[in-house]
C-alpha positions as MATLAB code, in Angstrom:
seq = 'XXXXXXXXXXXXXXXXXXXXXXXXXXXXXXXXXXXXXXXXXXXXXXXXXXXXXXXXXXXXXXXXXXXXXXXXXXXXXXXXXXXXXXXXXXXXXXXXXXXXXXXXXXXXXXXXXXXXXXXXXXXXXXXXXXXXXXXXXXXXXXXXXXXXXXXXXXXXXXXXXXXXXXXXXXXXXXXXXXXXXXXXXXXXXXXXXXXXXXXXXXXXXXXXXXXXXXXXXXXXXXXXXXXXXXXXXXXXXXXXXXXXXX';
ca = [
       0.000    0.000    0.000;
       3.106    2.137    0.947;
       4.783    1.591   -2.449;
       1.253    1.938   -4.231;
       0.720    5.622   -2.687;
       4.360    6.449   -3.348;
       4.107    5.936   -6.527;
       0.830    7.497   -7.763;
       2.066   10.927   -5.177;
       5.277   11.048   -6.456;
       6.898    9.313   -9.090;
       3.064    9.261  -11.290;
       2.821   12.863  -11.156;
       6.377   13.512  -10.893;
       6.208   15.738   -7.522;
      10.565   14.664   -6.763;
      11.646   15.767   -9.723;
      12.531   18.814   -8.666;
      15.473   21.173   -9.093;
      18.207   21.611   -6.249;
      16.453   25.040   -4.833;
      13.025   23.094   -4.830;
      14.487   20.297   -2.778;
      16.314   22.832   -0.392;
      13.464   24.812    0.135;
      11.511   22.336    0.843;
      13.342   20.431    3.961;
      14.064   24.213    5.328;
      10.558   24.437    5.388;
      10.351   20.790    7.089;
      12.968   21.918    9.252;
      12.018   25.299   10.309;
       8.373   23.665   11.022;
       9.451   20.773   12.799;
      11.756   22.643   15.349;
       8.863   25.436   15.496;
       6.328   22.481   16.574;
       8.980   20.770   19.271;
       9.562   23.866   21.251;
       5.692   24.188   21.534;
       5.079   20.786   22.326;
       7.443   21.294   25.158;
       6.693   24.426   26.337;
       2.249   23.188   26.312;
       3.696   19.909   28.196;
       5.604   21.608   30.845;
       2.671   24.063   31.608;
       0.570   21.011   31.508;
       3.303   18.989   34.124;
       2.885   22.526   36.149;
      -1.038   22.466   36.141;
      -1.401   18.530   37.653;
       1.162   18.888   39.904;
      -0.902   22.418   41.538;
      -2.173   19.300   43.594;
       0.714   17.224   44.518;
       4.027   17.308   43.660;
       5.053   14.006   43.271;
       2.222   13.698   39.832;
       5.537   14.831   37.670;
       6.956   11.381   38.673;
       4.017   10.087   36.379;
       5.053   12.604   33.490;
       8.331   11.116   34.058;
       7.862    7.505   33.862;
       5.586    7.842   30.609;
       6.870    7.625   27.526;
       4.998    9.406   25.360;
       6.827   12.798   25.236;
      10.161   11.062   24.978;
       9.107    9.547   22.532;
       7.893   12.503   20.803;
      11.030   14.317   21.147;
      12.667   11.399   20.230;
      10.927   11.443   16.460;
      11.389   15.243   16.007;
      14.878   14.967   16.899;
      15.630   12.467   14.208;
      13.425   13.830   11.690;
      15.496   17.014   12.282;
      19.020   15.804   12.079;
      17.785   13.901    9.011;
      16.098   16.708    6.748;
      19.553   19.044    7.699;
      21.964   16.299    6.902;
      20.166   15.458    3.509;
      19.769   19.579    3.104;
      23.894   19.673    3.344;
      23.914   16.512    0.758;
      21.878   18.627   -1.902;
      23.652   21.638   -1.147;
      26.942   19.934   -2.009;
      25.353   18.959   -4.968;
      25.324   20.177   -8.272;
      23.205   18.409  -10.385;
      19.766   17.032  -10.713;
      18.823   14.840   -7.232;
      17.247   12.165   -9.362;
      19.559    9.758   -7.410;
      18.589   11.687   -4.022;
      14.487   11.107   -4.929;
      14.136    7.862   -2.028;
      15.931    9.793    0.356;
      13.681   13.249   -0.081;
      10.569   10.721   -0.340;
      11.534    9.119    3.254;
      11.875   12.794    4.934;
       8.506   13.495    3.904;
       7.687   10.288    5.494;
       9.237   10.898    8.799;
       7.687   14.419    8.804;
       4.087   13.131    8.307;
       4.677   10.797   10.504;
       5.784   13.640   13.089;
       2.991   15.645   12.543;
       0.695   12.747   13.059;
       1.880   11.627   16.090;
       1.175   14.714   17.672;
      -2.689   13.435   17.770;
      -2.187   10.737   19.883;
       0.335   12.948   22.199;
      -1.849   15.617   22.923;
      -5.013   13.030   23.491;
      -2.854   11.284   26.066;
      -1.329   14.478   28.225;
      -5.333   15.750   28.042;
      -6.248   12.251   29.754;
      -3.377   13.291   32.374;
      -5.036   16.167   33.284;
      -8.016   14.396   34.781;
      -7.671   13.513   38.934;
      -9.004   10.050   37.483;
      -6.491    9.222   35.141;
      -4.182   10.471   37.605;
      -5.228    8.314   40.444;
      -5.816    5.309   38.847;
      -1.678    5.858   37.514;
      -0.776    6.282   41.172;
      -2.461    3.109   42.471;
      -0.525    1.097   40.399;
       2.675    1.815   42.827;
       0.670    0.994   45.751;
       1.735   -2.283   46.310;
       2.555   -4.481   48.868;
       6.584   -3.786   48.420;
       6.090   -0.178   48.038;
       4.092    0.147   51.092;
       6.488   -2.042   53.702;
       9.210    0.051   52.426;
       7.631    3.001   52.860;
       7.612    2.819   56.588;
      11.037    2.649   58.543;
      11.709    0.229   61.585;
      10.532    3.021   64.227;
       7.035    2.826   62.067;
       7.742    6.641   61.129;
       6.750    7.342   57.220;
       9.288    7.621   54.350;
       7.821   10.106   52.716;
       9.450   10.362   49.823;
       8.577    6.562   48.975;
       5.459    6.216   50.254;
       3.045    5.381   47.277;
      -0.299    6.248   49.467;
       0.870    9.788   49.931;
       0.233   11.435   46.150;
      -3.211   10.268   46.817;
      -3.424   11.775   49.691;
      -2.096   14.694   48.557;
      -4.965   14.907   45.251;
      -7.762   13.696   48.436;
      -6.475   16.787   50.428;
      -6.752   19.551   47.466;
      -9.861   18.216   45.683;
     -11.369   19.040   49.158;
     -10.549   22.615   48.508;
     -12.129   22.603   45.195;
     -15.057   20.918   46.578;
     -14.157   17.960   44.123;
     -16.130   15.184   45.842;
     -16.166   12.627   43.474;
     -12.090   12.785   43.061;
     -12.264   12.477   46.966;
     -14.194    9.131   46.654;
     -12.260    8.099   43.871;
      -8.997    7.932   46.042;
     -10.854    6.571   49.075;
     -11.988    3.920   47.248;
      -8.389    3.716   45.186;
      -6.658    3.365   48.963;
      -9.626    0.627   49.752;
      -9.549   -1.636   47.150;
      -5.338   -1.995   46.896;
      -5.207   -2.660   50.828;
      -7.853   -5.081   50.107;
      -5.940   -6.765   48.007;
      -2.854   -6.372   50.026;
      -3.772   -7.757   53.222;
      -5.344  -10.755   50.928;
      -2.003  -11.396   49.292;
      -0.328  -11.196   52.425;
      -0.732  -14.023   55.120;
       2.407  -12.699   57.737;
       0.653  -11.380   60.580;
       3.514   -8.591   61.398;
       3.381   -7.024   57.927;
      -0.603   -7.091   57.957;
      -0.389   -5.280   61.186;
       2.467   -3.039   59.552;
       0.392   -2.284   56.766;
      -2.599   -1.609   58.065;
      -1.154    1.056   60.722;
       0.549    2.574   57.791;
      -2.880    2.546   56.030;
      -5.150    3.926   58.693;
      -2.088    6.571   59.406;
      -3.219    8.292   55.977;
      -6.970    7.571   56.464;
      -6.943    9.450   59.624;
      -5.097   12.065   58.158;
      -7.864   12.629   55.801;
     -10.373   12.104   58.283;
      -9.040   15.118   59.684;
      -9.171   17.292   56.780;
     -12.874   16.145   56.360;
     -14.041   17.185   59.465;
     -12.147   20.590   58.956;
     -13.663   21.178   55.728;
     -17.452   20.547   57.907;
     -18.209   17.548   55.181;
     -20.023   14.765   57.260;
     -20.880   12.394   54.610;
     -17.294   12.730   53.468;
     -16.001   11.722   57.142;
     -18.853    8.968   57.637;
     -17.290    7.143   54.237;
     -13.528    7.619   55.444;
     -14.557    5.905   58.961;
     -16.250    3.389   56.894;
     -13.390    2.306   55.483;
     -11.683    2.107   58.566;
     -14.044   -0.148   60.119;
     -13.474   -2.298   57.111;
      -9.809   -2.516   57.571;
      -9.835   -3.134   60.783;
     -12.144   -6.170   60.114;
];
């Protein structure tokens, strides 16, 4: 299908053969474009790291760990380097590019290709902008390694470790915003891992580890529940803690 379009675009209605100006003012164009587009894309992602982490600072660990604007950056990068070194081929040459045609034909590839893949990109970092996708990210660390670790021997928190915290953290400010259902959506996040935790995990000392390092947090929010004067809120949390205690 590749060849078939490549043919009928390009060689059919002879859009490569071009003169050496053509070809050069062409991949400046791709060039110029491309480099515009990457120090947007950067710039938009960056205000969009800034904007989730307004509610906990450890959210740009997520931007970190996905790959999606590496990626990115990764393609432009190339696609770059590629269009200037075939630029300084043609300029160093004097004569027709006939025998340069496949190598124009693949930078228009790996530019459309580019330009694409910004679709994709920008539908992804939009997810990451919702307290849902967010959460559900974060409660994939909370396991049952993350969470021994994240208490010391004296039972004091790591904080810097401890995967129940960045929920926490989203809980604390969504009360602020009077976000409710992002509230619920991390209670019920912090339920259903422990849950499974305390399932998994038949040693009596790290059940008992876990679930004070647990109810630690829940209490925590309890607090900020009862600050914020939101009963139902603080009837759910103790809920929960009934249920982990069972």
């Amino acid at each position: 299908m590749v060849t078939l379009v490549s043919y009928l675009f390009f060689y059919h209605f002879k859009l490569l053969y071009t003169d050496v100006d053509s070809a050069r003012y062409i991949l400046s164009s791709l060039i110029e474009s491309e480099a515009t587009i990457l120090a947007i894309v950067v710039t938009l992602s960056l205000v969009a790291v800034q904007l989730a982490a307004s509610s906990s600072s450890r959210v740009i660990d997520i931007f970190k760990r996905t790959p999606d604007l590496w990626v990115l950056i990764v393609v432009y990068i190339f696609a770059i380097a590629y269009c200037v070194t075939l630029l300084k081929l043609i300029v160093d040459t004097q004569s027709r590019i006939s025998d340069l045609e496949n190598y124009i034909l693949f930078a228009y590839y790996i530019s459309m290709f580019a330009f694409i893949a910004l679709i994709p990109y920008m539908w992804n970092i939009l997810d990451l902008m919702k307290p849902s996708v967010v959460m559900g990210k974060l409660t994939e660390r909370v396991t049952l390694e993350n969470v021994l670790a994240a208490a010391s021997a004296d039972e004091k928190l790591i904080e810097k470790d401890d995967p129940i915290q960045p929920i926490i953290d989203i809980m604390n400010a969504s009360l602020m915003k009077y976000d409710y259902g992002t509230f619920r959506e991390g209670l019920k996040a912090i339920w259903n891992s422990t849950a499974s935790m305390l399932d998994k995990n038949h040693d009596k000392n790290e059940k008992e580890k876990i679930v004070k390092h647990i109810l630690y947090h829940l209490e925590t929010v309890k607090r900020s529940a009862v600050e914020s004067n939101e009963g139902m809120l603080v009837d759910e949390v103790m809920a929960d803690i009934k249920k982990i205690y069972n």
